[in-house]
C-alpha angles and dihedrals in degrees: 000000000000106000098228083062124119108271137175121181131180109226131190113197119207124205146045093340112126115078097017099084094267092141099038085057093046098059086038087053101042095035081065095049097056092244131154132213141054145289129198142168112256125223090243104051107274134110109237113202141171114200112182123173131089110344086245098069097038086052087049078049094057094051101045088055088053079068113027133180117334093266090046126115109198114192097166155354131201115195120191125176110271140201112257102248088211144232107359145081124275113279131184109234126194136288112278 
């Protein structure tokens, strides 16, 4: 796949990654990459995401949630295709 492609992938981010502004970067993150879609806490310690736009910003995406915020401790992430959630910004949604 060309990298400048459409692309959305589904992300779940482990580590110490709750409490510590995961989500608020993200959407900072993704909001300046022109990407669509969504992150939340989930109920058993991860970050969930869905990043959609050119396969060149989801890829940059990718790489900036290895590291996180400064206080984050990412261990591991695990990345899956993804339907496109369609038109719109980047939101945090609650906790699941």
């Amino acid at each position: 796949m060309e990298q400048d492609e459409p692309r959305a992938v589904r992300v779940r981010i482990h580590g110490r990654v709750q409490g510590v502004w995961y989500r608020g970067w993200t959407v900072e993150r993704a909001t300046g990459l022109g990407l669509r879609g969504w992150v939340r806490n989930r109920a058993d310690g991860t970050v969930e995401a869905v990043f959609a736009g050119s396969g060149d910003a989801v890829e940059r995406m990718l790489v900036d949630c290895r590291a996180g915020p400064p206080a984050a401790r990412v261990v591991h992430i695990a990345v899956e295709p993804a339907e496109d959630p369609g038109p719109g910004g980047f939101a945090q949604r609650p906790t699941a």
